[in-house]
C-alpha positions as CSV (number, residue, x, y, z in Angstrom):
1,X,87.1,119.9,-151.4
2,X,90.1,118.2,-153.6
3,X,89.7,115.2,-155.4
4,X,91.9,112.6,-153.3
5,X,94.7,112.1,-155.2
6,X,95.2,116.2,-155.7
7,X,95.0,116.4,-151.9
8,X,97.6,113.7,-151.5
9,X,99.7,115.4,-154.1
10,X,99.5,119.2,-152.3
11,X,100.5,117.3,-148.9
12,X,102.8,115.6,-150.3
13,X,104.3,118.8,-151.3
14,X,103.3,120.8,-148.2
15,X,105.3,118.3,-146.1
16,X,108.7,118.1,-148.5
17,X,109.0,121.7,-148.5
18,X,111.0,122.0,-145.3
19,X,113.2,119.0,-146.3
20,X,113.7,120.6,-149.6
21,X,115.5,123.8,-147.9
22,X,117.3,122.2,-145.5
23,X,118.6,119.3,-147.9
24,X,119.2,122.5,-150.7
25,X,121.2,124.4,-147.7
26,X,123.5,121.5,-147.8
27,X,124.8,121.6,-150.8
28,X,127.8,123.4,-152.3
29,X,125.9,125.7,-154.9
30,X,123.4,127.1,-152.0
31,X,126.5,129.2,-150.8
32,X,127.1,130.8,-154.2
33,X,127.4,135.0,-154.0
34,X,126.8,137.2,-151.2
35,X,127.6,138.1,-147.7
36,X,129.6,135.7,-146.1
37,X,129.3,137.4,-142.4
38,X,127.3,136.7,-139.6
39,X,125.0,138.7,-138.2
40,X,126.1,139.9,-134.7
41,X,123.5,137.8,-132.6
42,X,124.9,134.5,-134.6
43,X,128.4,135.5,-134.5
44,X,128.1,135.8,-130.4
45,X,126.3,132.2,-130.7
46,X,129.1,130.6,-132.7
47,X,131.3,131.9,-129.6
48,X,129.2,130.1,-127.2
49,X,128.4,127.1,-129.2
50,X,132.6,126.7,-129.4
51,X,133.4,126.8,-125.9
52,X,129.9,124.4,-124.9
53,X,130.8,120.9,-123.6
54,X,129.5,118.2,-126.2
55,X,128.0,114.9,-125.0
56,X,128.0,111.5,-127.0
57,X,124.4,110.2,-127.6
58,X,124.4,106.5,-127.2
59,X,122.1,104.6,-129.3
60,X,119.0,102.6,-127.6
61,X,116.9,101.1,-130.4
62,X,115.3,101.9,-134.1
63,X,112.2,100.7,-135.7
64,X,111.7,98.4,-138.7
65,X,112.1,99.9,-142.0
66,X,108.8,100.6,-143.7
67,X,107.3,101.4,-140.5
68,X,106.0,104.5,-141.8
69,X,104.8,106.5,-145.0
70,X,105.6,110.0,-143.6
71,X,106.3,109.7,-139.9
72,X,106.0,113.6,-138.7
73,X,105.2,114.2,-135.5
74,X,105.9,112.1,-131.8
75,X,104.9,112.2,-128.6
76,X,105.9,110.7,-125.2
77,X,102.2,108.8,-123.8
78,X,102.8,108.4,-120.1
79,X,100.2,105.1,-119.7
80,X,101.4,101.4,-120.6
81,X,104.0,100.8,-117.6
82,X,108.0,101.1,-118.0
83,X,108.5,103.6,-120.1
84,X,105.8,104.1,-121.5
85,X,104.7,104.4,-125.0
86,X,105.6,106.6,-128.0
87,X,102.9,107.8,-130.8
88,X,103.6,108.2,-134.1
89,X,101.9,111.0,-136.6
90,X,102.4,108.8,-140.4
91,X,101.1,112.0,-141.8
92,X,101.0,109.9,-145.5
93,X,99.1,107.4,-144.5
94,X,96.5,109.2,-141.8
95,X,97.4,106.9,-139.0
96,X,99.0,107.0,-135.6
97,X,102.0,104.4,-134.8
98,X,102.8,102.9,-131.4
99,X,105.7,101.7,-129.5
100,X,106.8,100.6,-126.6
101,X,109.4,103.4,-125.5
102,X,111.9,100.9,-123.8
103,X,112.1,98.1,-126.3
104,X,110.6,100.1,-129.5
105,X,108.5,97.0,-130.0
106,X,105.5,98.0,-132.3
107,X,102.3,97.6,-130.6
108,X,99.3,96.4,-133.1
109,X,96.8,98.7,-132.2
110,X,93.1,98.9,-134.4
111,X,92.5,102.4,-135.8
112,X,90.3,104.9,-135.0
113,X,86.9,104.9,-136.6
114,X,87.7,108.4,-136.9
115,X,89.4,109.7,-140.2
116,X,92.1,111.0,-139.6
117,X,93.2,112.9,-143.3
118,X,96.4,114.5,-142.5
119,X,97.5,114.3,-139.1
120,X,100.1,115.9,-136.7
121,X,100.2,115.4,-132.9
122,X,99.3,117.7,-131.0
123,X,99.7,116.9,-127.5
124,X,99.6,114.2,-124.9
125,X,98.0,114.0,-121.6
126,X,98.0,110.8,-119.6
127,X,96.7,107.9,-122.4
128,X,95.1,110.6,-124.7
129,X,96.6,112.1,-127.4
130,X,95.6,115.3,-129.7
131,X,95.5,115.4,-133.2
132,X,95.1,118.3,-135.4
133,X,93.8,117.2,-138.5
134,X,95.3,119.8,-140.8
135,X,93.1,120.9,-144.1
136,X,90.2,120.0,-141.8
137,X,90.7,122.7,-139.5
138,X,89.9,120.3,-136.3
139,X,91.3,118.9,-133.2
140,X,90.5,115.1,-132.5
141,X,91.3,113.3,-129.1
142,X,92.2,109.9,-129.0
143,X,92.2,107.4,-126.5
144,X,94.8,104.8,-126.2
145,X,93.4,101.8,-124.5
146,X,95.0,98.4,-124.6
147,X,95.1,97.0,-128.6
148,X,93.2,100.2,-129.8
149,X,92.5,103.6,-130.5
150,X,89.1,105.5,-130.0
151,X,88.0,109.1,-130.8
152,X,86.5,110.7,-127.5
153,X,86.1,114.0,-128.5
154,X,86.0,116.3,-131.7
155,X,86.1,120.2,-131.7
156,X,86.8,122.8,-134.4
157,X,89.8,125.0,-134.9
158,X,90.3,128.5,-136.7
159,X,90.7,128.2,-140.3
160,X,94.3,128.0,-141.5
161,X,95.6,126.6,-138.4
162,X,99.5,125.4,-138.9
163,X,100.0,123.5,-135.1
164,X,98.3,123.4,-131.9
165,X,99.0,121.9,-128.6
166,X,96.8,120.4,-126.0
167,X,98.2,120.5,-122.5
168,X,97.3,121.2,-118.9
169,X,98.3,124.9,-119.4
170,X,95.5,124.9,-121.9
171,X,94.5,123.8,-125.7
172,X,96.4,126.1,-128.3
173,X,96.2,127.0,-131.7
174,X,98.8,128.5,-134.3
175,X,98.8,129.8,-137.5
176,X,101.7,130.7,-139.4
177,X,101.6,131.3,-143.4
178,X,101.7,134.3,-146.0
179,X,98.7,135.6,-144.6
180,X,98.4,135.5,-140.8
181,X,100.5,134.7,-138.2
182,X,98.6,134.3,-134.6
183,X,98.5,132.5,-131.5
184,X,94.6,131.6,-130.1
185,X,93.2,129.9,-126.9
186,X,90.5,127.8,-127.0
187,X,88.0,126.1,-125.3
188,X,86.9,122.1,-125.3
189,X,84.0,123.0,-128.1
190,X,86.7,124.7,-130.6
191,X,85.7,128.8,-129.1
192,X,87.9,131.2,-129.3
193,X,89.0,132.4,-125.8
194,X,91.9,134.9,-126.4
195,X,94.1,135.7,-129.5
196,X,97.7,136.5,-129.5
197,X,99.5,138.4,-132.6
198,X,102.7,137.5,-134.3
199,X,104.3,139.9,-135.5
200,X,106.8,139.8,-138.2
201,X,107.4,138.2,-141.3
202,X,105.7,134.6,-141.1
203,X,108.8,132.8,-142.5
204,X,109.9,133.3,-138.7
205,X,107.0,132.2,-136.7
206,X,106.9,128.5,-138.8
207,X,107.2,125.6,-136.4
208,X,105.5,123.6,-133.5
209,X,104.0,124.7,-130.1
210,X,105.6,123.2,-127.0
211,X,104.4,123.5,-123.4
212,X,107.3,124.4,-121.1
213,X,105.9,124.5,-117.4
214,X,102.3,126.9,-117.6
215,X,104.1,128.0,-120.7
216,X,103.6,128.5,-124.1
217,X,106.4,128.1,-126.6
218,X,106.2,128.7,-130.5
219,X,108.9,127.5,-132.5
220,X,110.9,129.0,-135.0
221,X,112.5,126.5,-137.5
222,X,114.3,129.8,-139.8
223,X,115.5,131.5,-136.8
224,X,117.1,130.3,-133.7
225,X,114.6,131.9,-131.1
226,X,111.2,130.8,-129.5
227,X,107.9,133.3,-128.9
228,X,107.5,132.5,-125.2
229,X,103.9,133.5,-124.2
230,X,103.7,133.3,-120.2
231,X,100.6,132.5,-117.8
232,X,98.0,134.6,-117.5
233,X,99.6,137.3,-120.8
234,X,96.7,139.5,-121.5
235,X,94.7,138.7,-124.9
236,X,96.3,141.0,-127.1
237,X,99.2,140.8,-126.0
238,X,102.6,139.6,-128.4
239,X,104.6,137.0,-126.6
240,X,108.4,137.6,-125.6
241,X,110.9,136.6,-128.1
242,X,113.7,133.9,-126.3
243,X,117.2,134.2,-128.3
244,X,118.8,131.1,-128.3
245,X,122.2,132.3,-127.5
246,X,124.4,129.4,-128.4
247,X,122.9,128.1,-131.6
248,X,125.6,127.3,-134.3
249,X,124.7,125.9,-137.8
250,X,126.6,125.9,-141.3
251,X,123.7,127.8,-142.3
252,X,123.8,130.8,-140.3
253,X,125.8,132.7,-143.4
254,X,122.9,131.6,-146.0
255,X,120.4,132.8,-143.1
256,X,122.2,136.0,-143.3
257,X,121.8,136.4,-146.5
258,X,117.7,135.3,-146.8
259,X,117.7,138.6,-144.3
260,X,120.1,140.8,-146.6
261,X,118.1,139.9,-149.5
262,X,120.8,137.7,-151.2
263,X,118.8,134.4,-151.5
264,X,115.1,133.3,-152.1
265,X,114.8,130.9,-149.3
266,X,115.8,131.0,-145.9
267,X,117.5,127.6,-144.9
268,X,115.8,125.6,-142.5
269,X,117.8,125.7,-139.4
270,X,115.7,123.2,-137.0
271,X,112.9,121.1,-137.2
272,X,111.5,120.8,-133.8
273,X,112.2,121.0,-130.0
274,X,111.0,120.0,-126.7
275,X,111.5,120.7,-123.2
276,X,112.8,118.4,-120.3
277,X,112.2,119.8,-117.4
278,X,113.1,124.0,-117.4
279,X,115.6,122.7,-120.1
280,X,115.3,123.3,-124.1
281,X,116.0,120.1,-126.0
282,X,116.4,121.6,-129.6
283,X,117.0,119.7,-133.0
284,X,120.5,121.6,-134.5
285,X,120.1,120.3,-138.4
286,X,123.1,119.3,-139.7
287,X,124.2,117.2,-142.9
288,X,126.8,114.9,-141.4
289,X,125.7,114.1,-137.9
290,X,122.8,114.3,-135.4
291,X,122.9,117.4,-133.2
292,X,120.5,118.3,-129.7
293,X,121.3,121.5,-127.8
294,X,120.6,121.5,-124.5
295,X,119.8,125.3,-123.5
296,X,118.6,126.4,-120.4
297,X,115.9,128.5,-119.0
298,X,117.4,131.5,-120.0
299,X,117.8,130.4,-123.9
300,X,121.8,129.9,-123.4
301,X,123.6,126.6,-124.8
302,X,124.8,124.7,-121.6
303,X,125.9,121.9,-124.0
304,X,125.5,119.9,-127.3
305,X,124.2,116.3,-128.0
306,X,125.9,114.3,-130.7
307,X,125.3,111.4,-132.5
308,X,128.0,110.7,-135.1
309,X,126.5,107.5,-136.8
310,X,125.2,106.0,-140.1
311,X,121.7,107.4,-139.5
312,X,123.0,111.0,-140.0
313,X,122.7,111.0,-144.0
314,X,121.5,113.0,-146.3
315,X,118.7,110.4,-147.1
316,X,117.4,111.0,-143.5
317,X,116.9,114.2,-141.2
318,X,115.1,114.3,-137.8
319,X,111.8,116.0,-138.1
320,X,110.2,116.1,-134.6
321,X,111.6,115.0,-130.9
322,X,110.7,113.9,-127.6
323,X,112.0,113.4,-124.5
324,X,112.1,111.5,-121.1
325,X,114.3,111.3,-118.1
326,X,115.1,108.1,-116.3
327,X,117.2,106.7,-113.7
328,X,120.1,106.2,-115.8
329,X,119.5,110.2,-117.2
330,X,117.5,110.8,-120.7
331,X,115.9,109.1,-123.3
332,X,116.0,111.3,-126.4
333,X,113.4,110.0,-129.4
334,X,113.9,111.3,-132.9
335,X,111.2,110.9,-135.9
336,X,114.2,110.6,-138.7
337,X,112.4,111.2,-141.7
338,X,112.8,110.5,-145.6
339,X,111.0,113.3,-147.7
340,X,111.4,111.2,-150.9
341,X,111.5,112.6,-154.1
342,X,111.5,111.7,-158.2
343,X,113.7,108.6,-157.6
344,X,112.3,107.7,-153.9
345,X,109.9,107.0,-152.2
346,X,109.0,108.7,-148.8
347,X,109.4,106.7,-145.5
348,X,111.0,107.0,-141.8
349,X,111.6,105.4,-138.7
350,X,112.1,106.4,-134.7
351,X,115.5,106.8,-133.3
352,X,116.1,106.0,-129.6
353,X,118.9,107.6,-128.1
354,X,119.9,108.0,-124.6
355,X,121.6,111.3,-122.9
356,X,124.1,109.2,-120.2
357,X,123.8,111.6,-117.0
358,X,122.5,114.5,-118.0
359,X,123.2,117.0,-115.2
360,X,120.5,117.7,-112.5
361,X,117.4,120.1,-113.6
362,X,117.8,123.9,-112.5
């Protein structure tokens, strides 16, 4: 086991990494040399993406500064009336955060007598929320009751596991590094039920699992497709591979040239996603504004989210998402996150933005 401080420092590390590419991609010498095509796929999205109709996020409310350590992770808890309430992963500090989703008022709650280490959502289901403590290779519940927070339930995961999701299609596991990439069901005491293969480089499979109706999405933050395993997929079985026809960045060139061989390091292209109903709410990172597309079921753009305000700086980036509609259309929460770095300290806050209308669910 590491000391404490040299596991804080490898997290620490382990959680910058991602920022690091996608802060790198924006600036002027990451585009130095090399190809400067597209590959077809990307060159057809750019099309698309041109000739999508763009919608204005307007803004709802933010939390305090200093809220957080290392916010990364969020997820929509359907108990606590109105809105509801939104929970907070402050990875850094190895403690959960809760709001109220309509005010973003911060609700005092006492912390689990469970530690928590490092931990990332994994999942919501009525007032109980997943956690997989990463490092640990375990999945806690957690029960949000009024002023507090209680561990219910404990099971182990796979060693190595990356992201997991528990939902009512089932409790998931992924892992996604130099060594393995692979999808695996299991059950409430941490057994393996069925295991799914990866396949491809691992670069591509890096990112969180979604539930999108009974199914199962794993995210790609390099690539702009989802591994889509459906209901009832044999174990054995790879899942389908979603294209997300549409998806525009700056980056696409220095993605082409990752795959060409012309650079060490893919950029990051998104961080996270998350689906309203058969819709695809995806994070489109970008250096001078906040971008959502909206795709449908059939991984095509029907039209981009923007928010062109202060909070889309350099210092900041959106890290996870989550998503509710309403009477008025969408609520559309963003974890904006501050990696830090030699001169700066880590840190974050939430974002609440609403979608004005969006058009009715297919």
């Amino acid at each position: 086991m590491l000391l404490p401080g040299l596991a804080r420092m490898r997290q620490r590390l382990v959680l910058g990494a991602g920022a690091a590419l996608f802060l790198a991609g924006c600036l002027p010498s990451s585009g130095r040399g090399g190809t400067t095509s597209l590959l077809p796929s990307d060159s057809l999205s750019r099309r698309v993406a041109d000739a999508a109709p763009v919608d204005t996020l307007v803004r709802v409310w933010s939390s305090a500064p200093g809220t957080f350590d290392l916010p990364t992770s969020i997820a929509w808890v359907a108990s606590g009336g109105g809105a509801g309430r939104l929970v907070v992963a402050d990875t850094r500090a190895g403690a959960l955060r809760l709001f109220d989703a309509l005010t973003g008022t911060f609700i005092p709650a006492s912390a689990t007598a469970e530690a928590l280490g490092y931990p990332y959502l994994a999942g919501a289901v009525h007032d109980t929320v997943a956690v997989l403590v990463r490092g640990e290779d375990r999945l806690i519940w957690i029960l949000l009751s009024a002023g507090a927070m209680r561990a219910v339930h404990s099971a182990p995961v796979p060693a190595g596991a990356t992201a997991a999701l528990v939902a009512s299609a089932g409790t998931w596991v992924k892992r996604s590094d130099e060594r393995e990439a692979w999808l695996v069901r299991i059950d409430r005491a941490g057994a393996v039920i069925a295991r799914y293969p990866l396949p491809g480089p691992s670069w591509r499979r890096i990112g969180f699992l979604r539930a999108r109706g009974d199914s199962l999405l794993s995210l790609s933050g390099y690539r702009p497709v989802v591994d889509v395993l459906a209901p009832g997929a044999p174990a054995g079985a790879a899942p389908d591979t979603l294209a997300l026809v549409g998806f525009d960045s700056p980056q696409m060139v220095r993605s082409h040239r990752f795959i060409r061989g012309e650079a060490d390091q893919p950029p990051l292209l998104t961080s996270s996603a998350v689906a309203l109903g058969d819709r695809l709410l995806v994070i489109n990172l970008r250096g001078d504004h906040l971008r959502v597309d909206v795709f449908d079921a059939d991984g095509r753009l029907e039209r981009a989210l923007v928010y062109p305000a202060p909070e889309a700086t350099h210092e900041h980036f959106p890290v996870d998402i989550a998503a509710r509609r309403d009477s008025a259309g969408a609520l559309i929460a963003l974890v904006m996150q501050r990696p830090g770095g030699v001169l700066s300290e880590p840190g974050g806050y939430v974002l609440m933005l609403r979608w004005q209308g969006p058009p009715t669910p297919s």
